[in-house]
C-alpha positions in Angstrom: 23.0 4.9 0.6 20.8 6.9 -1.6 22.3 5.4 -4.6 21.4 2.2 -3.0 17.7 3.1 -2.6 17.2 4.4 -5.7 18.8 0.9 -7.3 16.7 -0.9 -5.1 13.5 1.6 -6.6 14.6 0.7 -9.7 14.3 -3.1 -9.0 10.9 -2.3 -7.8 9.8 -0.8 -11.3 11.1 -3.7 -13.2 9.4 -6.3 -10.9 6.3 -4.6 -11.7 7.3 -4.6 -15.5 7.3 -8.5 -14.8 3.9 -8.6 -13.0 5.7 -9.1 -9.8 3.3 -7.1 -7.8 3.9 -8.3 -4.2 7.9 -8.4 -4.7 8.0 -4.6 -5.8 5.7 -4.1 -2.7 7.8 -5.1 -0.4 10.7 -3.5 -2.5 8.9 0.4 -2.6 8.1 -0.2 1.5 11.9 -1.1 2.4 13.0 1.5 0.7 10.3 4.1 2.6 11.2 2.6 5.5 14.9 3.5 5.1 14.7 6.9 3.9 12.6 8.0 6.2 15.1 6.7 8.9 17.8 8.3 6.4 16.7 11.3 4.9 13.2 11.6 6.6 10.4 11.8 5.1 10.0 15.1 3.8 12.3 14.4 1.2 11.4 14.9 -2.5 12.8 11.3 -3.6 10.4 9.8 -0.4 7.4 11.3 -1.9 8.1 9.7 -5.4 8.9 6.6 -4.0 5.5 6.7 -2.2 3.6 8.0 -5.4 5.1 5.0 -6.9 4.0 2.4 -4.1 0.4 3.9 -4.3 0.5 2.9 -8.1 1.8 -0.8 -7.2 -0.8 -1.1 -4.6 -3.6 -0.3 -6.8 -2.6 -2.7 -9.6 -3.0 -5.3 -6.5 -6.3 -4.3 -6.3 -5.3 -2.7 -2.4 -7.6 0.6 -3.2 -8.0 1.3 0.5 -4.4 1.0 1.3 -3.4 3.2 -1.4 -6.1 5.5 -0.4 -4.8 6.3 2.5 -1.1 6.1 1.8 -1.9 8.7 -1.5 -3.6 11.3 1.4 -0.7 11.2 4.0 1.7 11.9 1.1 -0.4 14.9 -0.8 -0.1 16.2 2.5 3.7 16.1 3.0 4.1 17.4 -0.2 1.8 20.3 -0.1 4.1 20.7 2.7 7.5 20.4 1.6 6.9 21.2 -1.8 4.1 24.1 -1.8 0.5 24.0 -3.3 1.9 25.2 -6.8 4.8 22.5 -7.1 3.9 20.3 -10.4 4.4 17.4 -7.6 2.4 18.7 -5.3 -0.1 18.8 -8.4 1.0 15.1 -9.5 -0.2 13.3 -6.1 -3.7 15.7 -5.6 -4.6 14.5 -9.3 -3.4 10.6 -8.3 -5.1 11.1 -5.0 -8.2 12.5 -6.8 -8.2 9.5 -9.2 -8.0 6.8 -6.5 -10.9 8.3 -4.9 -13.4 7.8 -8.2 -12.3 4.6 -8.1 
């Protein structure tokens, strides 16, 4: 299954490679949707995922959304991953650039 998801993540990149913004939406929230039900949502590969639907939603011009979504998963991953963690450190900077914006 998780080779599944990450194929399906991988369609999501290449959709937004094509300007297919609302397809690799939907794409990046199936596949959130799965893993959490699969591997929950602590897992590292969830928070990437999410870090990469906060990017697609932003390119949409869905600040608020992405916002929000950014917070919950800085959160999780100063959790899971520790204030140090170059992740952790990843999604405060993204986080901290959405809110400039």
């Amino acid at each position: 299954t998780e080779v599944t998801l990450n194929t399906r993540a991988t369609l999501a990149v290449a959709l937004i490679g094509q300007g297919k913004l609302g397809e690799a939406e939907t794409q990046y929230k199936e596949v959130i949707k799965i893993m959490e039900r699969v591997i929950g949502l602590n897992h590292p590969n969830m928070l990437e995922f999410a870090s990469m639907l906060t990017k697609a939603l932003v390119r949409q011009h869905k600040t608020k959304e992405a916002v929000e979504l950014c917070g919950e998963f800085e959160e999780r991953a100063r959790k899971v991953l520790g204030d140090g963690n170059p992740a952790t450190e990843k999604y405060t900077k993204l986080c901290q650039d959405l809110n400039r914006t």
